[in-house]
C-alpha positions in Angstrom: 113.4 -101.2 -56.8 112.9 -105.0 -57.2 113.7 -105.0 -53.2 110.7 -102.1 -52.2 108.3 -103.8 -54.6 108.5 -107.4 -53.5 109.0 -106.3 -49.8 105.9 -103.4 -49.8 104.4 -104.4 -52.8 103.5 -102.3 -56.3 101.7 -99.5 -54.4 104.8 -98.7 -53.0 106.2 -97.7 -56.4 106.1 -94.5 -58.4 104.3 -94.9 -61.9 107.9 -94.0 -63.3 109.2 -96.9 -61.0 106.9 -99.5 -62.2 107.5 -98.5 -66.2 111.1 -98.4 -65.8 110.9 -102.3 -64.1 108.7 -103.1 -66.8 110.5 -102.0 -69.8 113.4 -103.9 -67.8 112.5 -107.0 -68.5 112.4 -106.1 -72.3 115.9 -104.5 -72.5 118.4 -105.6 -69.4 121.3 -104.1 -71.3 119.9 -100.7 -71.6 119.4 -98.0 -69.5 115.7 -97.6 -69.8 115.2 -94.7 -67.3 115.7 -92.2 -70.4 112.8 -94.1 -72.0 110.6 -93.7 -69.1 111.5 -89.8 -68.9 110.1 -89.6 -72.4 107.4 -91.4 -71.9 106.2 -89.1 -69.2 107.4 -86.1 -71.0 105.5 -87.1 -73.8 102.2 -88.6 -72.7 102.3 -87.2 -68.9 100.2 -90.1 -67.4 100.4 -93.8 -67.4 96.8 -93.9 -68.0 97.8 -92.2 -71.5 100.8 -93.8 -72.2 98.4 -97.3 -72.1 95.6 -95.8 -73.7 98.5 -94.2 -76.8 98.4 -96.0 -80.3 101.5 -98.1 -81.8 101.9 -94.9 -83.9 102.0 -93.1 -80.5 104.3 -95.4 -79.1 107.0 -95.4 -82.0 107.1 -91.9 -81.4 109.6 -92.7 -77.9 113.3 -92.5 -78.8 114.8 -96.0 -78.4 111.5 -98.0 -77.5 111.0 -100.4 -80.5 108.5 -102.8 -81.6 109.5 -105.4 -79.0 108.9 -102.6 -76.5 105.6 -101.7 -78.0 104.6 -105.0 -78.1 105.1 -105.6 -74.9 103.1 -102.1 -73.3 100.0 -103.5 -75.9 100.8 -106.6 -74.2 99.9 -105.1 -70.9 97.1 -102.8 -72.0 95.3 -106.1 -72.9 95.6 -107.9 -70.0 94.4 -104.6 -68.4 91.4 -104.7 -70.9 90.7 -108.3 -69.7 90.8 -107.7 -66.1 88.6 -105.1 -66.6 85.9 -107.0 -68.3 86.3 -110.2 -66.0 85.6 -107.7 -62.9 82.1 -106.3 -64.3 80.9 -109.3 -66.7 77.8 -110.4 -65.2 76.8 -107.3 -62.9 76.2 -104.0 -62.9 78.7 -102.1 -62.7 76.4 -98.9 -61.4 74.1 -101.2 -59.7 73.8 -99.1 -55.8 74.8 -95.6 -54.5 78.5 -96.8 -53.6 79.0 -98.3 -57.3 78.3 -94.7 -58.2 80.8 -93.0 -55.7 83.6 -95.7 -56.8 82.8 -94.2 -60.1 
């Protein structure tokens, strides 16, 4: 996976794909695909699995709080990249704002 991403690039990976190289870096001694599965199975989205609570989170066999901390980690730089994109415009400002929408 590390090969396809740095040769194609994120886009190129599944949303499993990118979890699982994530959560990697936080356990390299584990086999974290059966975390990813139960993410998936549990939340069904990546978009939901960001958006799930600590409580949420604790809820994934074998994850911990370093793995929690580090997906709350990533939802906030998320958060931040949002904000720096659309502070100081409109973010609904013309016709194609609204079709991006």
């Amino acid at each position: 996976m590390r090969a396809k991403l740095l040769e194609r690039g994120s886009e190129s990976l599944s949303e499993q794909e990118l979890l699982e190289m994530l959560l990697f870096l936080n356990y390299r001694r584990q086999d974290v695909k059966p975390i990813v599965k139960s993410f998936f199975k549990h939340f069904g989205s990546l978009g939901t699995i960001c958006d799930a609570s600590p409580t949420e989170l604790a809820r994934i066999p074998n994850l911990g709080s370093s793995g929690i901390t580090l997906l709350l980690l990533i939802k906030g730089l998320f958060y931040r990249l949002d904000q720096e994109q659309v502070s100081g415009r409109s973010v609904l400002s013309n016709w194609k704002a609204v079709q991006n929408f």
